[in-house]
C-alpha positions in Angstrom: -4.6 8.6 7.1 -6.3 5.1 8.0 -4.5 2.1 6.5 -5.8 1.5 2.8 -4.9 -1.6 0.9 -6.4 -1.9 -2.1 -7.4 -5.2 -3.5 -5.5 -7.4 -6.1 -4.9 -5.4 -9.1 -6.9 -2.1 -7.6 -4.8 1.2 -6.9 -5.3 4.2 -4.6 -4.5 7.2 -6.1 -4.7 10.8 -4.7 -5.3 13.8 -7.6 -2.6 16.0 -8.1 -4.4 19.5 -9.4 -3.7 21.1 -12.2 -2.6 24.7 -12.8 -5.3 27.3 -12.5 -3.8 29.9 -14.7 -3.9 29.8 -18.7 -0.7 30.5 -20.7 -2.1 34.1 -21.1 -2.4 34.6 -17.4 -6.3 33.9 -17.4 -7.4 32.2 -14.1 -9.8 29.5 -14.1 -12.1 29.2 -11.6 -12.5 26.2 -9.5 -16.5 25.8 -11.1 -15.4 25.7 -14.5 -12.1 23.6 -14.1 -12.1 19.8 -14.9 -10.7 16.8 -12.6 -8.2 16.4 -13.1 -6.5 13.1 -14.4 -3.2 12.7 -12.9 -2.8 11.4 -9.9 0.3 10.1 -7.2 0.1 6.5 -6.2 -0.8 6.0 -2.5 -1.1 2.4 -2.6 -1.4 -0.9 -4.6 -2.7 -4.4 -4.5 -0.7 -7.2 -4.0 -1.8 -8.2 -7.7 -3.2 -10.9 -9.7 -3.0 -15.0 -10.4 -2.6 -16.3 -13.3 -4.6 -19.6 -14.5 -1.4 -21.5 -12.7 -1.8 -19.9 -9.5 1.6 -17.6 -9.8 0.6 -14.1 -8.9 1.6 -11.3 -11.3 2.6 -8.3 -9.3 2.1 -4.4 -10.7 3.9 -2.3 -12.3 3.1 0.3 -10.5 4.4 1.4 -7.2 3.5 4.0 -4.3 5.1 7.2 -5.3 4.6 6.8 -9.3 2.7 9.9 -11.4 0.4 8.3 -13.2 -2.5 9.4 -15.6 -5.6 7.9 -15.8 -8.9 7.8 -17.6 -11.3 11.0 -16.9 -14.1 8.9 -15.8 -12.2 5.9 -14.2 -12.4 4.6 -10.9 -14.5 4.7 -7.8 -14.2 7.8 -5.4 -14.2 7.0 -1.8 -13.1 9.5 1.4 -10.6 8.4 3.7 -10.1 10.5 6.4 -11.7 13.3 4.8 -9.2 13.2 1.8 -10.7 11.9 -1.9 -9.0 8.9 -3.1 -10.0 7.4 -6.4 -9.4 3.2 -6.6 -9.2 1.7 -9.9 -8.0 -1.2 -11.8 -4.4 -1.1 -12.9 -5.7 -1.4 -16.3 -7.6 1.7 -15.8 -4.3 3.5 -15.8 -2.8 5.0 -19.1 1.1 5.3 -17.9 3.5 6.5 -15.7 4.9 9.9 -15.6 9.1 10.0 -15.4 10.8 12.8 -14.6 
């Protein structure tokens, strides 16, 4: 993949599809199924300045599970894979294991 960094306070996030089978075994077919909204971190800003000039780093990190807003973001194609870029703020938490 080409070398994405995202600026200040933007992520790059790859989805991470959801199951396509219903609890009673139903399968979902790829028409009807929603984006999904959770996605793995592929890469981050370097952050933000405050009014002082100190930057404020993120608190996310490449590697995190996040979830994010259904419509947030901007979809681009990098190396023929969809990556979504979005604020930080965009994003409603982390996933933990």
């Amino acid at each position: 993949m080409a070398k994405f960094v995202p600026l200040k306070d933007r992520v790059a996030i790859e989805r991470i599809d959801e199951e396509s089978t219903t609890a009673g075994g139903i399968i979902i077919p790829d028409t009807a199924k929603e984006k999904p909204s959770k996605g793995k971190v592929i890469a981050v800003g370097q952050g933000v300045r405050d009014e002082n000039g100190k930057l404020i780093s993120l608190d996310v990190k490449v590697g995190d599970t996040v979830l994010f807003a259904k419509w947030a973001g901007t979809e681009i194609k990098l190396d023929g894979k969809e990556v979504l870029v979005m604020k930080e703020s965009d994003l409603i938490g982390i996933l933990e294991n």
